[in-house]
C-alpha positions in Angstrom: 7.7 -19.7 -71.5 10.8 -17.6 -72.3 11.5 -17.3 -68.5 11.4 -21.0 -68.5 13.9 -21.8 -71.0 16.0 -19.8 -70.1 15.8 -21.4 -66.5 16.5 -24.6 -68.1 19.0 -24.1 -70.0 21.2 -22.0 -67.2 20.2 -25.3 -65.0 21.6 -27.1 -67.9 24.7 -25.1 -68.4 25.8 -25.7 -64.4 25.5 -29.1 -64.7 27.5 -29.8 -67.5 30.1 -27.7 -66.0 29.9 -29.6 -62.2 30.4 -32.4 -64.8 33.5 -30.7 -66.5 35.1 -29.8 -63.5 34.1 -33.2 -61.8 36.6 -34.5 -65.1 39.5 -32.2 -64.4 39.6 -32.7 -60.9 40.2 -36.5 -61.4 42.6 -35.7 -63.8 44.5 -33.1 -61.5 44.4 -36.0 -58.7 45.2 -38.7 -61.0 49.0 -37.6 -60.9 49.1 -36.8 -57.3 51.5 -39.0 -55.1 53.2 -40.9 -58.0 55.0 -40.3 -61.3 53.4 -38.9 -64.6 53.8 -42.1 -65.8 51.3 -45.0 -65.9 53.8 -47.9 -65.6 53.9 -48.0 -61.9 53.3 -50.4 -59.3 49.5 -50.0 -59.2 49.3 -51.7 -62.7 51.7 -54.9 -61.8 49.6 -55.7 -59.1 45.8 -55.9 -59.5 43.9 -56.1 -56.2 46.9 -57.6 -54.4 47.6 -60.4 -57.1 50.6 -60.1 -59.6 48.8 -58.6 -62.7 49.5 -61.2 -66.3 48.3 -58.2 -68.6 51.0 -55.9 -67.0 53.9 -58.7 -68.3 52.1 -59.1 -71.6 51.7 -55.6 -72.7 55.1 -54.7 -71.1 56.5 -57.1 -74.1 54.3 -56.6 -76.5 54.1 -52.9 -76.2 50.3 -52.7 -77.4 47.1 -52.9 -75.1 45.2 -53.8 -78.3 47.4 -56.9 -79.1 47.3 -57.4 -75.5 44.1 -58.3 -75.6 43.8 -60.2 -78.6 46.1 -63.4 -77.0 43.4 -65.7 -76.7 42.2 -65.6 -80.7 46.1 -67.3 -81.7 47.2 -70.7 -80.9 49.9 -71.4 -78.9 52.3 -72.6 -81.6 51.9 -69.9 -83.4 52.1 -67.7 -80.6 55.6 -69.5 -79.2 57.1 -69.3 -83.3 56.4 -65.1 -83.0 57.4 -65.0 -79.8 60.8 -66.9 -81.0 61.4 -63.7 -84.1 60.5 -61.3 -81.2 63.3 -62.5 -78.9 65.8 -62.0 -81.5 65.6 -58.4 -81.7 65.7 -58.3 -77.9 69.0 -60.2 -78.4 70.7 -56.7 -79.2 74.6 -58.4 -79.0 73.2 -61.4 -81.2 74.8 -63.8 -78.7 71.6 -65.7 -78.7 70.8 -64.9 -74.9 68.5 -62.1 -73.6 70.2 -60.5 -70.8 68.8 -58.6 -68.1 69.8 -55.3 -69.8 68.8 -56.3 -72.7 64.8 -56.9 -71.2 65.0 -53.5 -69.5 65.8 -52.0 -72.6 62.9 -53.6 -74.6 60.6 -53.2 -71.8 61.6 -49.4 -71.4 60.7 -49.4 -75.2 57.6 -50.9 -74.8 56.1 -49.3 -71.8 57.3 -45.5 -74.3 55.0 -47.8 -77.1 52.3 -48.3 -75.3 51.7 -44.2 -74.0 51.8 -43.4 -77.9 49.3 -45.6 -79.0 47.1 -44.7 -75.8 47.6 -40.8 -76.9 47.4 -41.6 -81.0 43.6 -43.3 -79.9 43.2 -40.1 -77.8 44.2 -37.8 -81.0 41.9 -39.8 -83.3 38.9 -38.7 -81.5 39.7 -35.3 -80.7 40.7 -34.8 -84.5 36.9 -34.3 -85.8 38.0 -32.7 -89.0 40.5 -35.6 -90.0 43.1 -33.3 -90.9 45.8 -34.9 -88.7 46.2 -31.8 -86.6 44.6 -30.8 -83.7 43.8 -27.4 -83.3 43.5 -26.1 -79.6 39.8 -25.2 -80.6 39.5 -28.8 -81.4 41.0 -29.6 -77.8 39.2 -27.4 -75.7 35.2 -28.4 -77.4 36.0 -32.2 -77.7 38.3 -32.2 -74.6 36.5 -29.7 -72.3 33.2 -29.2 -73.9 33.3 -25.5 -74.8 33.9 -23.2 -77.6 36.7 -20.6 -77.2 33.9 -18.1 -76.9 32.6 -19.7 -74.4 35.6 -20.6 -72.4 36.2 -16.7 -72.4 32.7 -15.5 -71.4 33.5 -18.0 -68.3 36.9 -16.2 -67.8 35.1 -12.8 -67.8 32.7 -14.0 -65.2 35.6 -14.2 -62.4 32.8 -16.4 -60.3 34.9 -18.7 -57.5 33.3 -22.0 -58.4 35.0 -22.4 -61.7 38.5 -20.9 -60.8 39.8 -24.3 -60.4 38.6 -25.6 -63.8 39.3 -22.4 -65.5 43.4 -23.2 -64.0 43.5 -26.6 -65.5 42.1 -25.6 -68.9 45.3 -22.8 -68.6 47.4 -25.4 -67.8 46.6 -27.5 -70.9 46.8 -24.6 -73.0 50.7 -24.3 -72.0 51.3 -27.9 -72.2 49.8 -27.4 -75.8 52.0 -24.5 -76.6 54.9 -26.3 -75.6 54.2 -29.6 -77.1 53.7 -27.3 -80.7 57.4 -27.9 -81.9 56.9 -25.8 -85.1 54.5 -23.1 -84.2 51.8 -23.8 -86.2 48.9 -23.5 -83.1 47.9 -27.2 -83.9 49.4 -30.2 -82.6 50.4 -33.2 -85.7 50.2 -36.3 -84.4 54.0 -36.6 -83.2 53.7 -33.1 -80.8 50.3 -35.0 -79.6 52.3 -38.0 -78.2 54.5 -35.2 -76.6 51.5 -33.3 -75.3 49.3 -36.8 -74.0 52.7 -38.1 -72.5 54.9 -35.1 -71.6 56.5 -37.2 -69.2 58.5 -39.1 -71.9 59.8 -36.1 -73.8 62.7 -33.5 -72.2 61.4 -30.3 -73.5 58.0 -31.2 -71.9 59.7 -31.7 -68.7 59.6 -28.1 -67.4 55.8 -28.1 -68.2 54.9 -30.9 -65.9 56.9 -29.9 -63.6 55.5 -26.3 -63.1 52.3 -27.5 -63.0 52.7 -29.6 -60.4 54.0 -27.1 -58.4 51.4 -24.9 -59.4 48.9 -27.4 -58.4 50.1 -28.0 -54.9 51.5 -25.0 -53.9 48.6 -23.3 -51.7 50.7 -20.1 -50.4 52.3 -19.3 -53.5 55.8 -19.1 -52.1 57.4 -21.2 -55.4 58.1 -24.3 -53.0 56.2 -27.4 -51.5 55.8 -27.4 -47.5 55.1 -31.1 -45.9 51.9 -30.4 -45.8 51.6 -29.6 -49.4 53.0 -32.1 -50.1 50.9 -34.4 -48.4 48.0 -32.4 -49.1 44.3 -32.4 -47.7 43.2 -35.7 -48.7 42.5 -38.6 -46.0 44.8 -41.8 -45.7 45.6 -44.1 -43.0 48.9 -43.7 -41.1 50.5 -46.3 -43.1 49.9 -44.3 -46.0 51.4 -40.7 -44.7 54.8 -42.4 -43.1 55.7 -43.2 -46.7 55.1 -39.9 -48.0 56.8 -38.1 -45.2 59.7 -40.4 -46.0 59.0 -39.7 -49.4 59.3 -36.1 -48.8 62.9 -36.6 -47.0 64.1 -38.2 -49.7 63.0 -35.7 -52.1 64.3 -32.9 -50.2 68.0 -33.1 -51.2 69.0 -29.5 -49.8 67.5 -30.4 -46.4 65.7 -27.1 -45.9 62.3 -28.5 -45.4 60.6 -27.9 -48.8 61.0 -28.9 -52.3 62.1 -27.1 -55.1 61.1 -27.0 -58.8 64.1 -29.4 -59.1 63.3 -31.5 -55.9 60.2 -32.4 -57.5 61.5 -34.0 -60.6 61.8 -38.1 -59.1 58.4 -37.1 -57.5 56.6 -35.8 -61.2 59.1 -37.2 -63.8 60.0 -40.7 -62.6 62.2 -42.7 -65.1 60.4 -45.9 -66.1 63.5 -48.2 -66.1 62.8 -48.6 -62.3 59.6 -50.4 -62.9 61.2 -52.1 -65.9 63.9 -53.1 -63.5 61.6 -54.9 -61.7 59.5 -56.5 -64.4 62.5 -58.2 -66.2 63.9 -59.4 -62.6 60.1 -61.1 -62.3 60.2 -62.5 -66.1 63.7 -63.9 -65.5 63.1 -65.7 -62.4 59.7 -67.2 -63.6 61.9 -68.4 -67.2 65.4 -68.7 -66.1 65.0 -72.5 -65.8 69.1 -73.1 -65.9 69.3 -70.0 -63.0 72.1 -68.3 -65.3 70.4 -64.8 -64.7 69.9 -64.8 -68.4 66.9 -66.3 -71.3 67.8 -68.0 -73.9 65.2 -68.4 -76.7 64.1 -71.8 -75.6 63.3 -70.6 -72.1 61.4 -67.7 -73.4 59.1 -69.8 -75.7 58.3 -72.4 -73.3 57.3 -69.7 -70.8 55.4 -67.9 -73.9 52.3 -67.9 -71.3 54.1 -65.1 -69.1 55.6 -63.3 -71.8 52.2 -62.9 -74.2 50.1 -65.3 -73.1 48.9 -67.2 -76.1 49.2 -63.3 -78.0 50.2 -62.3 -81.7 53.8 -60.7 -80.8 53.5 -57.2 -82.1 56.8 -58.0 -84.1 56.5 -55.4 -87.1 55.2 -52.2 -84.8 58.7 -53.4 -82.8 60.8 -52.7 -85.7 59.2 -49.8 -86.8 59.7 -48.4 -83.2 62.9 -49.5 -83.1 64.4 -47.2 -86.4 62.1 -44.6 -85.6 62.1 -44.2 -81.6 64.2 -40.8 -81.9 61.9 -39.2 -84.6 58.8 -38.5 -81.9 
Protein backbone atom coordinates (compact mmCIF):
# COMPACT_ATOMS: atom_id res chain seq x y z
CA UNK A 1 0.00 0.00 0.00
CA UNK A 2 2.87 2.28 0.78
CA UNK A 3 4.37 1.46 -2.77
CA UNK A 4 1.14 2.67 -4.00
CA UNK A 5 0.87 5.93 -2.61
CA UNK A 6 3.76 6.83 -3.19
CA UNK A 7 3.15 5.91 -7.01
CA UNK A 8 0.25 8.16 -6.81
CA UNK A 9 1.34 10.91 -5.43
CA UNK A 10 4.77 11.08 -7.74
CA UNK A 11 1.97 10.53 -10.72
CA UNK A 12 0.34 13.46 -9.00
CA UNK A 13 3.28 15.58 -8.55
CA UNK A 14 4.24 15.42 -12.62
CA UNK A 15 1.04 16.38 -13.51
CA UNK A 16 0.62 19.33 -11.58
CA UNK A 17 3.99 20.41 -12.79
CA UNK A 18 3.04 19.56 -16.87
CA UNK A 19 0.28 21.82 -15.63
CA UNK A 20 2.63 24.58 -14.17
CA UNK A 21 4.80 24.60 -16.92
CA UNK A 22 1.90 24.25 -19.49
CA UNK A 23 1.01 28.10 -17.48
CA UNK A 24 4.50 29.58 -17.94
CA UNK A 25 4.88 28.60 -21.30
CA UNK A 26 1.71 30.69 -22.33
CA UNK A 27 2.90 33.26 -20.44
CA UNK A 28 6.50 33.24 -21.99
CA UNK A 29 4.61 33.27 -25.52
CA UNK A 30 2.06 35.61 -24.62
CA UNK A 31 4.69 38.56 -25.14
CA UNK A 32 6.27 37.09 -28.08
CA UNK A 33 5.92 39.18 -31.47
CA UNK A 34 4.33 42.33 -29.82
CA UNK A 35 4.82 44.80 -27.06
CA UNK A 36 4.58 44.06 -23.21
CA UNK A 37 1.69 45.91 -23.37
CA UNK A 38 -1.97 44.74 -23.75
CA UNK A 39 -3.32 47.86 -25.58
CA UNK A 40 -2.52 46.68 -28.94
CA UNK A 41 -4.25 46.07 -32.12
CA UNK A 42 -5.51 42.58 -31.21
CA UNK A 43 -7.92 44.25 -28.55
CA UNK A 44 -9.44 47.12 -31.06
CA UNK A 45 -10.42 44.55 -33.38
CA UNK A 46 -12.34 41.50 -32.19
CA UNK A 47 -12.51 38.73 -34.83
CA UNK A 48 -12.12 41.24 -37.74
CA UNK A 49 -14.91 43.77 -36.39
CA UNK A 50 -13.94 47.11 -34.72
CA UNK A 51 -14.15 46.10 -30.90
CA UNK A 52 -16.93 48.86 -28.68
CA UNK A 53 -15.39 47.59 -25.33
CA UNK A 54 -11.89 48.59 -26.50
CA UNK A 55 -13.30 52.53 -26.99
CA UNK A 56 -15.21 52.26 -23.74
CA UNK A 57 -12.60 51.08 -21.40
CA UNK A 58 -9.98 53.19 -23.33
CA UNK A 59 -12.19 56.28 -21.78
CA UNK A 60 -13.23 54.98 -18.92
CA UNK A 61 -10.02 53.51 -17.78
CA UNK A 62 -11.88 50.48 -15.76
CA UNK A 63 -12.81 46.94 -17.24
CA UNK A 64 -15.15 46.74 -14.24
CA UNK A 65 -17.13 49.93 -15.07
CA UNK A 66 -16.72 48.78 -18.51
CA UNK A 67 -18.98 46.30 -18.10
CA UNK A 68 -21.44 47.78 -15.90
CA UNK A 69 -22.85 50.25 -19.06
CA UNK A 70 -25.98 48.64 -19.55
CA UNK A 71 -27.28 48.89 -15.62
CA UNK A 72 -27.38 53.31 -16.19
CA UNK A 73 -29.65 55.11 -18.32
CA UNK A 74 -28.61 56.97 -21.04
CA UNK A 75 -29.25 60.42 -19.53
CA UNK A 76 -27.52 59.81 -16.77
CA UNK A 77 -24.87 58.29 -18.61
CA UNK A 78 -24.60 61.47 -21.29
CA UNK A 79 -24.73 64.07 -17.86
CA UNK A 80 -21.33 61.97 -16.43
CA UNK A 81 -20.02 61.73 -19.51
CA UNK A 82 -20.52 65.78 -19.87
CA UNK A 83 -18.14 66.28 -16.08
CA UNK A 84 -15.82 63.69 -17.67
CA UNK A 85 -15.05 65.74 -20.81
CA UNK A 86 -14.25 68.62 -18.81
CA UNK A 87 -11.26 67.28 -17.29
CA UNK A 88 -10.15 66.04 -20.71
CA UNK A 89 -10.54 69.70 -21.71
CA UNK A 90 -6.94 70.31 -20.11
CA UNK A 91 -6.73 74.22 -21.69
CA UNK A 92 -10.39 74.77 -20.49
CA UNK A 93 -11.28 76.14 -23.98
CA UNK A 94 -14.29 74.00 -23.96
CA UNK A 95 -12.99 71.72 -26.88
CA UNK A 96 -11.22 68.30 -26.63
CA UNK A 97 -8.44 68.24 -28.94
CA UNK A 98 -6.79 65.43 -30.41
CA UNK A 99 -3.90 65.79 -27.94
CA UNK A 100 -5.85 66.24 -25.39
CA UNK A 101 -7.75 62.47 -26.11
CA UNK A 102 -4.34 60.87 -26.55
CA UNK A 103 -3.37 62.13 -23.32
CA UNK A 104 -6.47 60.88 -21.45
CA UNK A 105 -6.48 57.69 -23.30
CA UNK A 106 -2.63 57.13 -22.58
CA UNK A 107 -3.95 57.68 -18.96
CA UNK A 108 -6.49 55.40 -19.11
CA UNK A 109 -5.02 52.47 -20.98
CA UNK A 110 -1.79 53.12 -17.60
CA UNK A 111 -5.49 52.88 -15.35
CA UNK A 112 -6.59 50.02 -16.58
CA UNK A 113 -3.06 47.69 -16.14
CA UNK A 114 -3.20 48.82 -12.40
CA UNK A 115 -6.41 47.74 -11.60
CA UNK A 116 -5.81 44.41 -13.69
CA UNK A 117 -2.55 43.90 -11.38
CA UNK A 118 -4.28 45.44 -7.93
CA UNK A 119 -7.10 42.33 -8.73
CA UNK A 120 -4.07 40.14 -9.37
CA UNK A 121 -2.37 41.32 -5.93
CA UNK A 122 -5.65 40.80 -3.98
CA UNK A 123 -5.52 37.15 -4.55
CA UNK A 124 -1.98 36.44 -4.28
CA UNK A 125 -2.02 38.49 -0.88
CA UNK A 126 -3.55 35.45 1.30
CA UNK A 127 -2.49 36.94 4.56
CA UNK A 128 -4.18 40.46 3.89
CA UNK A 129 -1.22 42.26 4.96
CA UNK A 130 -0.92 44.38 1.86
CA UNK A 131 2.39 43.02 0.92
CA UNK A 132 3.27 40.24 -1.01
CA UNK A 133 6.06 38.28 -0.01
CA UNK A 134 7.85 36.30 -2.81
CA UNK A 135 6.82 33.05 -0.78
CA UNK A 136 3.42 34.32 -1.27
CA UNK A 137 4.19 34.66 -5.17
CA UNK A 138 5.84 31.55 -5.93
CA UNK A 139 2.81 29.01 -3.78
CA UNK A 140 -0.19 31.11 -5.08
CA UNK A 141 1.54 32.09 -8.39
CA UNK A 142 3.43 28.85 -9.24
CA UNK A 143 2.14 26.36 -6.89
CA UNK A 144 5.15 25.48 -4.73
CA UNK A 145 6.76 26.26 -1.49
CA UNK A 146 10.32 27.64 -1.60
CA UNK A 147 11.40 24.18 -0.36
CA UNK A 148 10.03 22.80 -2.92
CA UNK A 149 11.00 25.00 -5.64
CA UNK A 150 14.68 24.22 -4.46
CA UNK A 151 14.37 20.36 -4.17
CA UNK A 152 13.28 20.86 -7.97
CA UNK A 153 16.50 23.06 -8.60
CA UNK A 154 18.62 20.35 -6.96
CA UNK A 155 17.20 17.72 -9.25
CA UNK A 156 18.89 19.36 -12.53
CA UNK A 157 16.26 16.93 -14.57
CA UNK A 158 15.89 18.57 -18.37
CA UNK A 159 12.08 18.64 -18.40
CA UNK A 160 11.69 21.43 -15.92
CA UNK A 161 14.70 23.65 -17.02
CA UNK A 162 12.39 25.83 -18.89
CA UNK A 163 9.95 26.38 -15.93
CA UNK A 164 12.67 26.48 -13.38
CA UNK A 165 14.02 29.79 -15.96
CA UNK A 166 10.79 31.52 -15.82
CA UNK A 167 10.24 31.19 -12.04
CA UNK A 168 14.08 32.93 -12.02
CA UNK A 169 12.96 35.34 -14.20
CA UNK A 170 10.08 36.49 -11.92
CA UNK A 171 12.19 36.34 -9.06
CA UNK A 172 14.38 39.27 -10.71
CA UNK A 173 11.46 41.14 -11.92
CA UNK A 174 10.33 40.95 -8.13
CA UNK A 175 13.68 42.09 -6.88
CA UNK A 176 13.56 44.93 -9.05
CA UNK A 177 10.03 45.96 -8.67
CA UNK A 178 10.96 45.96 -4.49
CA UNK A 179 11.76 49.85 -4.43
CA UNK A 180 12.61 49.80 -0.70
CA UNK A 181 14.16 46.49 -0.02
CA UNK A 182 11.96 45.06 2.17
CA UNK A 183 11.68 41.33 0.12
CA UNK A 184 7.83 42.00 -0.27
CA UNK A 185 6.14 43.90 -2.85
CA UNK A 186 3.27 46.81 -1.35
CA UNK A 187 0.79 47.26 -3.58
CA UNK A 188 2.43 50.27 -5.64
CA UNK A 189 5.87 47.97 -6.46
CA UNK A 190 3.07 45.25 -7.46
CA UNK A 191 1.67 47.52 -10.29
CA UNK A 192 5.40 47.96 -11.25
CA UNK A 193 6.08 44.28 -11.13
CA UNK A 194 2.45 43.07 -13.03
CA UNK A 195 3.06 45.98 -15.63
CA UNK A 196 6.86 46.53 -15.84
CA UNK A 197 6.29 47.83 -19.07
CA UNK A 198 4.87 51.17 -17.82
CA UNK A 199 7.59 51.96 -15.28
CA UNK A 200 11.49 53.03 -16.46
CA UNK A 201 13.43 51.27 -13.77
CA UNK A 202 11.49 48.01 -14.82
CA UNK A 203 12.57 48.56 -18.30
CA UNK A 204 15.99 46.81 -18.13
CA UNK A 205 14.17 43.79 -16.60
CA UNK A 206 11.84 43.20 -19.49
CA UNK A 207 14.17 43.76 -21.71
CA UNK A 208 16.81 41.16 -20.57
CA UNK A 209 14.37 38.68 -20.40
CA UNK A 210 13.30 38.92 -23.54
CA UNK A 211 16.57 38.45 -24.72
CA UNK A 212 17.15 35.79 -22.45
CA UNK A 213 14.13 34.11 -23.77
CA UNK A 214 14.90 34.13 -27.45
CA UNK A 215 18.39 34.02 -27.59
CA UNK A 216 19.16 30.18 -28.34
CA UNK A 217 23.15 30.46 -28.85
CA UNK A 218 23.74 32.68 -26.08
CA UNK A 219 25.80 35.14 -28.08
CA UNK A 220 23.85 38.47 -26.15
CA UNK A 221 22.07 39.28 -29.56
CA UNK A 222 18.88 38.12 -31.65
CA UNK A 223 19.68 36.36 -35.19
CA UNK A 224 16.51 36.52 -37.83
CA UNK A 225 15.75 33.40 -36.87
CA UNK A 226 15.44 34.12 -33.32
CA UNK A 227 13.76 36.44 -33.85
CA UNK A 228 11.25 34.81 -35.80
CA UNK A 229 11.56 31.86 -33.74
CA UNK A 230 10.29 28.10 -34.26
CA UNK A 231 6.66 28.62 -34.27
CA UNK A 232 4.48 28.10 -37.57
CA UNK A 233 2.76 31.05 -39.49
CA UNK A 234 1.75 31.63 -42.92
CA UNK A 235 4.03 33.71 -45.22
CA UNK A 236 1.99 36.67 -44.77
CA UNK A 237 2.70 36.42 -41.23
CA UNK A 238 6.86 36.07 -41.43
CA UNK A 239 7.21 39.08 -44.23
CA UNK A 240 6.02 41.40 -41.53
CA UNK A 241 8.36 40.25 -39.00
CA UNK A 242 11.29 40.06 -41.32
CA UNK A 243 10.35 43.74 -42.07
CA UNK A 244 9.85 44.08 -38.55
CA UNK A 245 13.23 42.88 -37.86
CA UNK A 246 14.78 45.53 -40.50
CA UNK A 247 13.32 48.06 -38.87
CA UNK A 248 14.43 47.10 -35.54
CA UNK A 249 17.87 46.64 -36.54
CA UNK A 250 19.04 50.26 -36.49
CA UNK A 251 22.95 49.43 -36.77
CA UNK A 252 22.39 47.26 -39.85
CA UNK A 253 24.55 44.42 -38.66
CA UNK A 254 21.99 41.77 -38.93
CA UNK A 255 20.97 41.25 -35.20
CA UNK A 256 19.42 43.15 -32.48
CA UNK A 257 20.80 44.41 -29.59
CA UNK A 258 19.64 44.79 -25.95
CA UNK A 259 18.70 48.35 -27.17
CA UNK A 260 17.35 47.29 -30.64
CA UNK A 261 14.83 45.42 -28.84
CA UNK A 262 13.22 48.14 -26.84
CA UNK A 263 10.23 49.30 -29.74
CA UNK A 264 9.95 45.43 -30.13
CA UNK A 265 9.44 44.73 -25.88
CA UNK A 266 8.70 48.19 -24.54
CA UNK A 267 6.28 49.85 -27.09
CA UNK A 268 4.92 53.22 -26.07
CA UNK A 269 1.07 53.09 -25.88
CA UNK A 270 0.47 56.57 -27.41
CA UNK A 271 0.65 54.82 -30.79
CA UNK A 272 -2.37 52.84 -30.17
CA UNK A 273 -3.87 55.80 -28.42
CA UNK A 274 -3.06 57.72 -31.62
CA UNK A 275 -5.16 55.69 -33.37
CA UNK A 276 -8.12 55.35 -30.94
CA UNK A 277 -8.72 59.13 -30.65
CA UNK A 278 -8.31 59.55 -34.62
CA UNK A 279 -11.33 56.72 -34.63
CA UNK A 280 -13.47 58.57 -31.74
CA UNK A 281 -12.96 61.94 -33.53
CA UNK A 282 -14.07 60.88 -36.84
CA UNK A 283 -17.12 58.92 -35.54
CA UNK A 284 -18.06 62.46 -33.15
CA UNK A 285 -16.56 65.27 -35.08
CA UNK A 286 -19.93 66.10 -36.64
CA UNK A 287 -18.73 69.89 -37.65
CA UNK A 288 -15.29 67.99 -39.22
CA UNK A 289 -13.19 70.70 -37.16
CA UNK A 290 -10.68 67.85 -36.04
CA UNK A 291 -11.73 68.64 -32.60
CA UNK A 292 -15.03 67.52 -29.86
CA UNK A 293 -16.79 69.84 -28.32
CA UNK A 294 -18.89 68.67 -25.28
CA UNK A 295 -22.06 68.46 -27.25
CA UNK A 296 -20.55 66.15 -29.81
CA UNK A 297 -19.12 63.93 -27.16
CA UNK A 298 -22.48 63.40 -25.36
CA UNK A 299 -24.58 62.75 -28.28
CA UNK A 300 -22.01 60.09 -29.39
CA UNK A 301 -21.99 58.87 -25.50
CA UNK A 302 -22.76 55.29 -27.24
CA UNK A 303 -19.03 55.21 -28.57
CA UNK A 304 -17.50 56.80 -25.81
CA UNK A 305 -19.09 54.55 -22.75
CA UNK A 306 -21.82 53.10 -24.14
CA UNK A 307 -24.73 53.75 -21.78
CA UNK A 308 -21.67 53.29 -18.77
CA UNK A 309 -21.26 55.13 -15.24
CA UNK A 310 -18.10 57.45 -16.33
CA UNK A 311 -15.46 56.45 -13.79
CA UNK A 312 -15.20 60.27 -13.04
CA UNK A 313 -13.83 60.17 -9.29
CA UNK A 314 -11.04 57.18 -10.02
CA UNK A 315 -10.08 59.93 -13.04
CA UNK A 316 -9.25 62.52 -10.52
CA UNK A 317 -7.69 60.55 -8.25
CA UNK A 318 -5.41 59.24 -11.05
CA UNK A 319 -4.91 62.38 -12.25
CA UNK A 320 -3.11 64.10 -8.82
CA UNK A 321 -1.67 60.90 -8.09
CA UNK A 322 -0.34 59.40 -11.55
CA UNK A 323 3.50 60.18 -10.49
CA UNK A 324 3.21 58.54 -6.99
CA UNK A 325 3.17 54.68 -8.53
Amino acid sequence: MGIFIRIVMTVVSVVLLLAVMTVAKATRESVEHGAASKHGKQEHTLEGHHNVHFDHEAILGSYKLEQEFDELPAEEAKRRLGLLVMKMDKNGDHFVSREELIEWIVMSFRLLDEEEALEDFEEKDTDDDDKLTWTEFLQNHFGYSEQEYETMKTENKDDVTTFLEEVEDERKKFVAADTNKDDALDKSEYVAFYSPFNYEHMHHIELERTMHTHDKDKDGALSLDEFIGNSQHDKEWEIVERERFEEFDVDKDRLLNLQELRPWVLADTREEAEEEAEHLIQEADADKDGKLSEEEIVDAHEEFVGSQVTDYGRHLHFVKHRDEL
